[in-house]
Gaussian input, Z-matrix of N, CA and C with variables (Angstrom, degrees):
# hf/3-21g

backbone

0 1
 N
 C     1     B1
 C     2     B2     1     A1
 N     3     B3     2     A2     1     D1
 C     4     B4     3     A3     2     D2
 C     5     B5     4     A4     3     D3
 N     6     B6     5     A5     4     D4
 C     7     B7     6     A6     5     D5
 C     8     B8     7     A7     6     D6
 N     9     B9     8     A8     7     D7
 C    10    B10     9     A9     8     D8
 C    11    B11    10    A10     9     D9
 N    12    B12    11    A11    10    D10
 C    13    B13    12    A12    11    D11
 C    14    B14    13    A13    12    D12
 N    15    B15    14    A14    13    D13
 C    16    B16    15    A15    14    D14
 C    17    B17    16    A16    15    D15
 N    18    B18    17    A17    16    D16
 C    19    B19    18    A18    17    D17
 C    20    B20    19    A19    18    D18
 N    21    B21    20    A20    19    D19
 C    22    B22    21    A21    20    D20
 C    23    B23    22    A22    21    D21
 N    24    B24    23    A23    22    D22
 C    25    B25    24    A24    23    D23
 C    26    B26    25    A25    24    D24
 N    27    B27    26    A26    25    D25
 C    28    B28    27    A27    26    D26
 C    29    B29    28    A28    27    D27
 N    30    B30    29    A29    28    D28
 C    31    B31    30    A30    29    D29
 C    32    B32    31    A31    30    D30
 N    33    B33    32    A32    31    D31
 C    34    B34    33    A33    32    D32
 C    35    B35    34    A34    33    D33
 N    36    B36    35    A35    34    D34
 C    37    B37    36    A36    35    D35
 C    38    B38    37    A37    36    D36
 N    39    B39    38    A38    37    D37
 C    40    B40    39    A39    38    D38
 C    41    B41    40    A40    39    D39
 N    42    B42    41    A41    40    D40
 C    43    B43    42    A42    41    D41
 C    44    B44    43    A43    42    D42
 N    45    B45    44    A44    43    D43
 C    46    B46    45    A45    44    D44
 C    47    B47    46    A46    45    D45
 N    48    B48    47    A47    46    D46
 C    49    B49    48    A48    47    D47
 C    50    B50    49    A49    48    D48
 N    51    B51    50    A50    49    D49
 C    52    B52    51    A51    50    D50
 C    53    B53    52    A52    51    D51
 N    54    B54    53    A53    52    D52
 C    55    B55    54    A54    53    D53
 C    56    B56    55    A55    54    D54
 N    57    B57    56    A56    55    D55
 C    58    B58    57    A57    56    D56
 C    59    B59    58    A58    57    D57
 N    60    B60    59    A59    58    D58
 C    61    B61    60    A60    59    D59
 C    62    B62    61    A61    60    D60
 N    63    B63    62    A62    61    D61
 C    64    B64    63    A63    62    D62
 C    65    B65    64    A64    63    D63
 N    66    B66    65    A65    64    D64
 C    67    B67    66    A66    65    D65
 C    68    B68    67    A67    66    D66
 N    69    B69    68    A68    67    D67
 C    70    B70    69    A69    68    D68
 C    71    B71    70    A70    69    D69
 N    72    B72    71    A71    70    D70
 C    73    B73    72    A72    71    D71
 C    74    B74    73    A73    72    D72
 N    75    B75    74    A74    73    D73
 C    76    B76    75    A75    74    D74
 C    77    B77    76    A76    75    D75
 N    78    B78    77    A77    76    D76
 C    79    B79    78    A78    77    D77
 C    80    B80    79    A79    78    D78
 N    81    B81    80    A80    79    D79
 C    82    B82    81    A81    80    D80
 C    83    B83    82    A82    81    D81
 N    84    B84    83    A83    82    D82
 C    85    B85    84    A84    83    D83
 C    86    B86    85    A85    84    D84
 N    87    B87    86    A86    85    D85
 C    88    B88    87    A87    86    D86
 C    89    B89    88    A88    87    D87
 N    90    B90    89    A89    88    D88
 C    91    B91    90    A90    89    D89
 C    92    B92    91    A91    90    D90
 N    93    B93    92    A92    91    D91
 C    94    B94    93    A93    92    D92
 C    95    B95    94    A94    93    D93
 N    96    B96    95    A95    94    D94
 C    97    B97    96    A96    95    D95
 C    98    B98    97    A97    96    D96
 N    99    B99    98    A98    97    D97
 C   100   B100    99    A99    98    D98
 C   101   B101   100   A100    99    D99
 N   102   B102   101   A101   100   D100
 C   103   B103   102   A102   101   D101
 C   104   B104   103   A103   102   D102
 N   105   B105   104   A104   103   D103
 C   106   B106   105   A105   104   D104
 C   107   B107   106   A106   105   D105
 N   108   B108   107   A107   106   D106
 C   109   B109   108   A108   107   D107
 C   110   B110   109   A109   108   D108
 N   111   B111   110   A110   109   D109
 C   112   B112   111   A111   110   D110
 C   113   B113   112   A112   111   D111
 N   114   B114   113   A113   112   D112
 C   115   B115   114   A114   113   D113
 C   116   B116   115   A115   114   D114
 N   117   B117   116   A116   115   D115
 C   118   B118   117   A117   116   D116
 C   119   B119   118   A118   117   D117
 N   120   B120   119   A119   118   D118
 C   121   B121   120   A120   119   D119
 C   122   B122   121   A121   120   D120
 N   123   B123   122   A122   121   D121
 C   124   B124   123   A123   122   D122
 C   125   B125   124   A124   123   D123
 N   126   B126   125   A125   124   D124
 C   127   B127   126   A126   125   D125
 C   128   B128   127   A127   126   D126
 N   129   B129   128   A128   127   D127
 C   130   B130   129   A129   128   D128
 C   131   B131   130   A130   129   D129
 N   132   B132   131   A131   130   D130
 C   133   B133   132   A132   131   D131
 C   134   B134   133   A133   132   D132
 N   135   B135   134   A134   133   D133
 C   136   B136   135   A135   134   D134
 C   137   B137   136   A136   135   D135
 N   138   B138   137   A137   136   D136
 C   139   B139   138   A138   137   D137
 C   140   B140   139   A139   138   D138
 N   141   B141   140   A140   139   D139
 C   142   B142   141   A141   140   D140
 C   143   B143   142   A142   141   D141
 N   144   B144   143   A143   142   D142
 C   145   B145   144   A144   143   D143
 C   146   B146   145   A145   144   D144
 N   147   B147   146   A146   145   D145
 C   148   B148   147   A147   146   D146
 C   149   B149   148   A148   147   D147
 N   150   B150   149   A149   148   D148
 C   151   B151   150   A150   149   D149
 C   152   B152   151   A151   150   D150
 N   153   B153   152   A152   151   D151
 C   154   B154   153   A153   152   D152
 C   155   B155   154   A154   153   D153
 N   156   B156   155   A155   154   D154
 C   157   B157   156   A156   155   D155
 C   158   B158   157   A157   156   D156
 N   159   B159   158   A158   157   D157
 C   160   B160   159   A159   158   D158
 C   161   B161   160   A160   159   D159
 N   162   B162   161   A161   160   D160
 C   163   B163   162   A162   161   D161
 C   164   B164   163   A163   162   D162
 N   165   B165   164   A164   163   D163
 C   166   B166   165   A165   164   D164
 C   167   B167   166   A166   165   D165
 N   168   B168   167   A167   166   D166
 C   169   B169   168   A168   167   D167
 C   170   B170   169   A169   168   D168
 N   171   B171   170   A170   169   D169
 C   172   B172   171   A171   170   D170
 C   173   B173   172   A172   171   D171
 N   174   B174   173   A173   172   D172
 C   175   B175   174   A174   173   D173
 C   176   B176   175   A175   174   D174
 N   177   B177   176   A176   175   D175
 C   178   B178   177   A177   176   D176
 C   179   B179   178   A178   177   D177
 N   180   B180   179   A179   178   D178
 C   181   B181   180   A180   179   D179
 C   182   B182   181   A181   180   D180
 N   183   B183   182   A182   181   D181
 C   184   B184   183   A183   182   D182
 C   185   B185   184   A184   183   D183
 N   186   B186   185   A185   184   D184
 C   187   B187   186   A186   185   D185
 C   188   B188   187   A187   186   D186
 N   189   B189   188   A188   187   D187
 C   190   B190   189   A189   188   D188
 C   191   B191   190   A190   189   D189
 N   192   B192   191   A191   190   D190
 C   193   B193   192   A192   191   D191
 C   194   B194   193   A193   192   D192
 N   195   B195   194   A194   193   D193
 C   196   B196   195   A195   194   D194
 C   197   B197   196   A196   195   D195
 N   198   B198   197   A197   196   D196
 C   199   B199   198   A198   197   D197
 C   200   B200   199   A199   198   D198
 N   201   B201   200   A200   199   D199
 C   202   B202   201   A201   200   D200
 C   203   B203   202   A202   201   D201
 N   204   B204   203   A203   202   D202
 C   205   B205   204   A204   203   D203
 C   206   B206   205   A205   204   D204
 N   207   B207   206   A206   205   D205
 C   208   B208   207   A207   206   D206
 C   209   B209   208   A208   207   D207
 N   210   B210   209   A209   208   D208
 C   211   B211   210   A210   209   D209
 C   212   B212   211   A211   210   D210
 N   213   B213   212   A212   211   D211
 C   214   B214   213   A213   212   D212
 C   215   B215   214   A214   213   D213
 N   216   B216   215   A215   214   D214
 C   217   B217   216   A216   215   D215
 C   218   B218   217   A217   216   D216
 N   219   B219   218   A218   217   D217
 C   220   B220   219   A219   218   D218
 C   221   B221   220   A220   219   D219
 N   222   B222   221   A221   220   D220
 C   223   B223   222   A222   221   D221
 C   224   B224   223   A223   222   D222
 N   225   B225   224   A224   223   D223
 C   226   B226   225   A225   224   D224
 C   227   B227   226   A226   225   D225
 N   228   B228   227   A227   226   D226
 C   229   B229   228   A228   227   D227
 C   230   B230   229   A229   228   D228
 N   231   B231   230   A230   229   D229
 C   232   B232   231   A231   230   D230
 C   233   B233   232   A232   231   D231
 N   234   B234   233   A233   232   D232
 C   235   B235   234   A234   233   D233
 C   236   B236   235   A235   234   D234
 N   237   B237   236   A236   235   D235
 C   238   B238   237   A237   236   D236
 C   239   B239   238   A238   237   D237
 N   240   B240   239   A239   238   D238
 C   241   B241   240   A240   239   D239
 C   242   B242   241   A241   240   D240
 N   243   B243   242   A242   241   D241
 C   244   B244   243   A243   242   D242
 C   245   B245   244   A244   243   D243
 N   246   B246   245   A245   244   D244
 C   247   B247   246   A246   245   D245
 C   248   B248   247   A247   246   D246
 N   249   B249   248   A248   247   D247
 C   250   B250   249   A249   248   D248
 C   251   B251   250   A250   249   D249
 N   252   B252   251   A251   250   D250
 C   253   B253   252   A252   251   D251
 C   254   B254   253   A253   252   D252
 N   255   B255   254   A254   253   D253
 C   256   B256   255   A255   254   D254
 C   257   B257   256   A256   255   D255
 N   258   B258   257   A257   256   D256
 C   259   B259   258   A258   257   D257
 C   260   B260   259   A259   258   D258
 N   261   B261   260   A260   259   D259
 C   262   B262   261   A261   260   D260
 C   263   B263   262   A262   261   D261

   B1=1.4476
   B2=1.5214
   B3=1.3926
   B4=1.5425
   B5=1.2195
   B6=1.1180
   B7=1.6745
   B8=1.5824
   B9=1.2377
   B10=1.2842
   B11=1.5378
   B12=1.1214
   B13=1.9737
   B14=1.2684
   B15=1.2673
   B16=1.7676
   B17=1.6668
   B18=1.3491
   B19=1.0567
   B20=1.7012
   B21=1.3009
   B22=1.4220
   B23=1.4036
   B24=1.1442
   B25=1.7355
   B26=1.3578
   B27=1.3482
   B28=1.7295
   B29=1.6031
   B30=1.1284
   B31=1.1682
   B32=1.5671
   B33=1.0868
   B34=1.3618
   B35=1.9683
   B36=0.8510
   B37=1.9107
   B38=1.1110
   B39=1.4359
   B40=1.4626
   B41=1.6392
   B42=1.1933
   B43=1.2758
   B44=1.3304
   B45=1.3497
   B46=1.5981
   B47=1.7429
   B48=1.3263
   B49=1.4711
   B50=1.0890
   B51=1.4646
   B52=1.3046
   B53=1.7548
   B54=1.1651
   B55=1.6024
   B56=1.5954
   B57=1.7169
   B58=1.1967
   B59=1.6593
   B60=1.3927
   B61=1.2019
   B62=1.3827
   B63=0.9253
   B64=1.6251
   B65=1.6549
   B66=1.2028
   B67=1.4834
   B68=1.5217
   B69=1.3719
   B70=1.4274
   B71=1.2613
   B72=1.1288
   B73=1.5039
   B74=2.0939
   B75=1.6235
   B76=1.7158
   B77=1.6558
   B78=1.2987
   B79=1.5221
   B80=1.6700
   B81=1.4349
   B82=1.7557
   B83=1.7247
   B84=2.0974
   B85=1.0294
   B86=1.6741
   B87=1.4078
   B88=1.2906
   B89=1.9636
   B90=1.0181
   B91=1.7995
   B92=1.2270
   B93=1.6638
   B94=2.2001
   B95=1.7910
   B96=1.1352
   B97=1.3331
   B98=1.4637
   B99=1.4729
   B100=1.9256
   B101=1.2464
   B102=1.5874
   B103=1.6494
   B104=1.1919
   B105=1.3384
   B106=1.1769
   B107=1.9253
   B108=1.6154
   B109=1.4214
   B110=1.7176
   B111=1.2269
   B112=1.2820
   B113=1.3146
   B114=1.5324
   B115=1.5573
   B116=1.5946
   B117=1.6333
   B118=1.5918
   B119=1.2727
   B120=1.3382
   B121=0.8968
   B122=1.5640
   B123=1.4633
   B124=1.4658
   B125=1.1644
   B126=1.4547
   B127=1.6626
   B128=1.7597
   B129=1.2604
   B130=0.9708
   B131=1.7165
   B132=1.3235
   B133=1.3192
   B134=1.5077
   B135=1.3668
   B136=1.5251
   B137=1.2094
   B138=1.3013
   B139=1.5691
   B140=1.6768
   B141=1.2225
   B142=1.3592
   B143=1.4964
   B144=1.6353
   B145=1.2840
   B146=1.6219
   B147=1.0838
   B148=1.4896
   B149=2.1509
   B150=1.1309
   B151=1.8947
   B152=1.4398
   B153=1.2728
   B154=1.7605
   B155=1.7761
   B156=0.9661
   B157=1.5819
   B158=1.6901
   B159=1.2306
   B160=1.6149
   B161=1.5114
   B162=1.5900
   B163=1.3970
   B164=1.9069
   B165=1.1418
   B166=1.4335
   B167=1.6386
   B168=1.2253
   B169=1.4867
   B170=1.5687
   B171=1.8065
   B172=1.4687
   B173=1.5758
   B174=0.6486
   B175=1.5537
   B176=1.4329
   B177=1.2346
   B178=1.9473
   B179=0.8352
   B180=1.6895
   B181=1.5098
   B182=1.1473
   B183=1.9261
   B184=1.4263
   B185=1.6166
   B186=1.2202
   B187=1.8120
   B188=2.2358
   B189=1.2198
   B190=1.8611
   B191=2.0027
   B192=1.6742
   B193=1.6612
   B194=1.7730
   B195=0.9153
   B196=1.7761
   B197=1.6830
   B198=1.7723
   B199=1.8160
   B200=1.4128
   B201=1.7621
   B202=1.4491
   B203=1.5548
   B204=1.4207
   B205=1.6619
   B206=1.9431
   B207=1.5375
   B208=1.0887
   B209=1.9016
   B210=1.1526
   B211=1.4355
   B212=1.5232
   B213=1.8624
   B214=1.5443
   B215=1.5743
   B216=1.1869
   B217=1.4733
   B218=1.8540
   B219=1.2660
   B220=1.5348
   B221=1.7822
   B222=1.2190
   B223=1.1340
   B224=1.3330
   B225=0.9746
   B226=1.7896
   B227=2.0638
   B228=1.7191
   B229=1.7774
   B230=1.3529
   B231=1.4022
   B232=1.1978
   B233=1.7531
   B234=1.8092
   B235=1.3231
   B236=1.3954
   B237=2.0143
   B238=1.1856
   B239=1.3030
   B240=1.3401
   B241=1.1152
   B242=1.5053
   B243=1.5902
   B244=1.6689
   B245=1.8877
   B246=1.2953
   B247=1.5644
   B248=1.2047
   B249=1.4166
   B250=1.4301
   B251=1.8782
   B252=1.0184
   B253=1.7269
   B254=1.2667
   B255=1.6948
   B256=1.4151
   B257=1.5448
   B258=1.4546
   B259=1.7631
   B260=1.8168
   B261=1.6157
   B262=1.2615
   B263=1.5708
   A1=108.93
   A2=123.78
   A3=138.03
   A4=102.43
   A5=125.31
   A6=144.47
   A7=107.97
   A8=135.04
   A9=140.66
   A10=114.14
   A11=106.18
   A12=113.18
   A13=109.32
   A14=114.51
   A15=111.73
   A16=98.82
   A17=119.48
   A18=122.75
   A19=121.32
   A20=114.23
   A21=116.76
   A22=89.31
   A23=129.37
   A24=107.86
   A25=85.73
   A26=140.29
   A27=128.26
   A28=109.35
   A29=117.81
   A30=118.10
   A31=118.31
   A32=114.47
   A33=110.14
   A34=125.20
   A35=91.99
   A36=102.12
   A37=120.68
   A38=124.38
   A39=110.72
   A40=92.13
   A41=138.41
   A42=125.07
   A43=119.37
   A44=118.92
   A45=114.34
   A46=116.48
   A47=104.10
   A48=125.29
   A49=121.71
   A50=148.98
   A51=146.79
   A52=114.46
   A53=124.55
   A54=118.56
   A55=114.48
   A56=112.91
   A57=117.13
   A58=105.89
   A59=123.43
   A60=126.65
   A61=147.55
   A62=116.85
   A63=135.19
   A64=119.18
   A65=108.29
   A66=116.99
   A67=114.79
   A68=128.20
   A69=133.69
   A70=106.49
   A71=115.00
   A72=118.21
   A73=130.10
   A74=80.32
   A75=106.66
   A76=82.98
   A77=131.43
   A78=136.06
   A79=104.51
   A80=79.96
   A81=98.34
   A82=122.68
   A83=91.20
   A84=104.94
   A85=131.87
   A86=108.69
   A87=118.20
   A88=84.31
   A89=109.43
   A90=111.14
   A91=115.57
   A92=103.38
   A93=123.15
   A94=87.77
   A95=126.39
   A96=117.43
   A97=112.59
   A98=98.12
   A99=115.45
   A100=103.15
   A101=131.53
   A102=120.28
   A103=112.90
   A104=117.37
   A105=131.36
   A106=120.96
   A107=101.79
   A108=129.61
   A109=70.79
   A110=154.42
   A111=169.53
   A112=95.30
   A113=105.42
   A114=115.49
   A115=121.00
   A116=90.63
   A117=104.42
   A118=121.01
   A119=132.10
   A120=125.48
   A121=153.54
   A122=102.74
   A123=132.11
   A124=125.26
   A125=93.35
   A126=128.84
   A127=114.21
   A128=92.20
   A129=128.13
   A130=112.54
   A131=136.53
   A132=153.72
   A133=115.83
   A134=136.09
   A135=124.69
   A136=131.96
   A137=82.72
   A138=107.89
   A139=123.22
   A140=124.26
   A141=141.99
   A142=116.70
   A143=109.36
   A144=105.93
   A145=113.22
   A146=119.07
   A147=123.36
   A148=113.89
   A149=81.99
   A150=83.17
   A151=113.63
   A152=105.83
   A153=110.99
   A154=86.12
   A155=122.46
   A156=131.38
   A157=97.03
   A158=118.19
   A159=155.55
   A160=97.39
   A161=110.27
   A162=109.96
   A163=103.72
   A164=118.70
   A165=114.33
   A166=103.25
   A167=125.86
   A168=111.28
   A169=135.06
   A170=92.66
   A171=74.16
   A172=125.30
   A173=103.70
   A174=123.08
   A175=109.28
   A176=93.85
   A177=100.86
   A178=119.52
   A179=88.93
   A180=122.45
   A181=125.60
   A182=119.45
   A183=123.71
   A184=100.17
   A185=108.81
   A186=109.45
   A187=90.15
   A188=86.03
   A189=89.89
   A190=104.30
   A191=111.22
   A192=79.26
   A193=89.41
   A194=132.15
   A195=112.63
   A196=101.22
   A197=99.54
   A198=95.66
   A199=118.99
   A200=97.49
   A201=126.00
   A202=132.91
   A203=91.16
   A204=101.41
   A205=88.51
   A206=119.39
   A207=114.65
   A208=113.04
   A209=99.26
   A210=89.35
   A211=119.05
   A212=105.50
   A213=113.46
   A214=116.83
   A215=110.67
   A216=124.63
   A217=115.63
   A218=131.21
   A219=119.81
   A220=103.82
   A221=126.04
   A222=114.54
   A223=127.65
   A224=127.13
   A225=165.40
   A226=90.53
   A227=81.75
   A228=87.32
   A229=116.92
   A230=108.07
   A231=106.12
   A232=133.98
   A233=97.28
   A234=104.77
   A235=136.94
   A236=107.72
   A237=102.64
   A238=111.04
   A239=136.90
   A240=149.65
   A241=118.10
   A242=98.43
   A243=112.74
   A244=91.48
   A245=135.88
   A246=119.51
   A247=97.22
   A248=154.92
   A249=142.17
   A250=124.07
   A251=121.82
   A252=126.17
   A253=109.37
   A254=126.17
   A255=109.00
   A256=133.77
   A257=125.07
   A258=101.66
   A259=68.24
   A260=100.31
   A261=93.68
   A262=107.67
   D1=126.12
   D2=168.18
   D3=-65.19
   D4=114.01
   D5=134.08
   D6=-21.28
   D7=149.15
   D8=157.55
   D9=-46.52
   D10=-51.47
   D11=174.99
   D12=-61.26
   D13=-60.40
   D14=-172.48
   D15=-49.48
   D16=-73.26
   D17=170.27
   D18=-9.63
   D19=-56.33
   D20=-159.61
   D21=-92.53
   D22=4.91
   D23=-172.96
   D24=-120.46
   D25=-19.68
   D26=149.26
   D27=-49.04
   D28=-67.04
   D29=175.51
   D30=-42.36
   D31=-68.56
   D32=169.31
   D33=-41.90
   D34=-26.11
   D35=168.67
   D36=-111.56
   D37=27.56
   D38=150.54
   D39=-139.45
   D40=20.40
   D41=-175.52
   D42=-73.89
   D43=166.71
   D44=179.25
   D45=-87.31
   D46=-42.61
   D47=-177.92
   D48=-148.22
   D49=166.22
   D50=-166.50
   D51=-50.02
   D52=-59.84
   D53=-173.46
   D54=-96.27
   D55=25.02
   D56=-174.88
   D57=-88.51
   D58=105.59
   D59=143.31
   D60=-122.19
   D61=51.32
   D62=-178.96
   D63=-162.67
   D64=-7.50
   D65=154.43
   D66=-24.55
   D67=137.05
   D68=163.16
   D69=-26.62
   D70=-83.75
   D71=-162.76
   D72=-78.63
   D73=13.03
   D74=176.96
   D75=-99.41
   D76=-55.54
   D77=172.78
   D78=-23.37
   D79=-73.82
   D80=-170.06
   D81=-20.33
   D82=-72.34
   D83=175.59
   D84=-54.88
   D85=-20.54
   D86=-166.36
   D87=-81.52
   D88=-62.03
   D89=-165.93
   D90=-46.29
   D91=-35.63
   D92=176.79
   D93=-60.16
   D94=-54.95
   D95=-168.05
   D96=-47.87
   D97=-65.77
   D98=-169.27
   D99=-74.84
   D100=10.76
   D101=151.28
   D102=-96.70
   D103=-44.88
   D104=173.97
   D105=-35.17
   D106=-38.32
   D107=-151.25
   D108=-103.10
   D109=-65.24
   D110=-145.55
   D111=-62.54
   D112=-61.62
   D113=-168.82
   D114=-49.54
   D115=-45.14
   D116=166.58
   D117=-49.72
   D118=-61.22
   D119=155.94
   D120=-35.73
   D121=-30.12
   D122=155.53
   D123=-36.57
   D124=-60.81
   D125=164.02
   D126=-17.56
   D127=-86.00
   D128=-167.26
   D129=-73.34
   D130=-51.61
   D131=154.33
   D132=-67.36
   D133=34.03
   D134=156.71
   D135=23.71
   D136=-92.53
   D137=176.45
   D138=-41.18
   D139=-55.43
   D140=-165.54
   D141=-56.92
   D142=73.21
   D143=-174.53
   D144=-85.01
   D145=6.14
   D146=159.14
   D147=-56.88
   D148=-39.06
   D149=-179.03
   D150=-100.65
   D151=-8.63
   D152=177.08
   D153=-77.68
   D154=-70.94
   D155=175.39
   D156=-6.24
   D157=-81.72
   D158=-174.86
   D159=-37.37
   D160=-62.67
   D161=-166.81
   D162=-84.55
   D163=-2.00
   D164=170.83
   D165=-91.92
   D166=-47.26
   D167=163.86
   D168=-51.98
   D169=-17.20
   D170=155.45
   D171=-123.46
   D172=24.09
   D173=155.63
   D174=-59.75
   D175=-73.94
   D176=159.75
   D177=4.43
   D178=-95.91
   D179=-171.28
   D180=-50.52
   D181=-32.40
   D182=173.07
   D183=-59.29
   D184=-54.18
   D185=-147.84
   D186=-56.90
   D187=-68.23
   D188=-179.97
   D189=-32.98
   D190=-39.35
   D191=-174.88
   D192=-81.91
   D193=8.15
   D194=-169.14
   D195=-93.43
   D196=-34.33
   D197=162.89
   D198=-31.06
   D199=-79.44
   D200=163.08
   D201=-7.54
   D202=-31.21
   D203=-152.27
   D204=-118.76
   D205=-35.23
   D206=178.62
   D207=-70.33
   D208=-25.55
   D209=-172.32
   D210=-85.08
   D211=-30.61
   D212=179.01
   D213=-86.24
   D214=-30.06
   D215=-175.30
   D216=-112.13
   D217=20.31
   D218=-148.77
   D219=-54.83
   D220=15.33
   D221=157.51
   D222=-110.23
   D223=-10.36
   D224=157.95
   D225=-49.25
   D226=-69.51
   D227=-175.03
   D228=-46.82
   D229=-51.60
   D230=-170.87
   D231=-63.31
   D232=-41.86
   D233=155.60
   D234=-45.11
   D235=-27.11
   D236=-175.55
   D237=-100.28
   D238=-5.43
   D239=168.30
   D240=-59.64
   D241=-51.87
   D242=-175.73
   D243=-77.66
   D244=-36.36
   D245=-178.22
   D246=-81.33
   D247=-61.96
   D248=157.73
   D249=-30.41
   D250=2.02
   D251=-167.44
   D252=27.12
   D253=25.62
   D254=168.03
   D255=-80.84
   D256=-173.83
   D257=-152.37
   D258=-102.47
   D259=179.43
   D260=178.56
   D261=-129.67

């Protein structure tokens, strides 16, 4: 779970312009976090296919907004790909 701070300082580094928060790639970064943070947990908890469930939906959900974002924005995409290090 993202803290309010972590949260706002994702937001704050992938935004487009000052009151942008829900932008695709403000999405993105926030979901790279809470899998990332998920994964850890994974790690460590095996067993717990209740949050493997959780962290595969959003897996999902990232790739569908990165569709989203590659076809309307491919420079948007690309920026957020190369600040996220994901493969594409």
């Amino acid at each position: 779970m993202l803290t309010k701070r972590v949260k706002s300082r994702v937001i704050s580094e992938h935004r487009a312009h000052e009151k942008d928060t829900g932008s695709a790639s403000v999405q993105v970064g926030v979901l790279s976090r809470q899998i990332d943070d998920l994964a850890a947990h994974l790690k460590k908890h095996a067993k717990d296919n209740h949050s493997r469930r959780g962290l595969l939906k959003m897996v999902s959900h990232r790739r569908k907004l990165l569709v989203y974002l590659k076809r309307r924005q491919p420079a948007m995409y690309e920026q957020t790909i190369k600040k996220l290090g994901l493969k594409k």
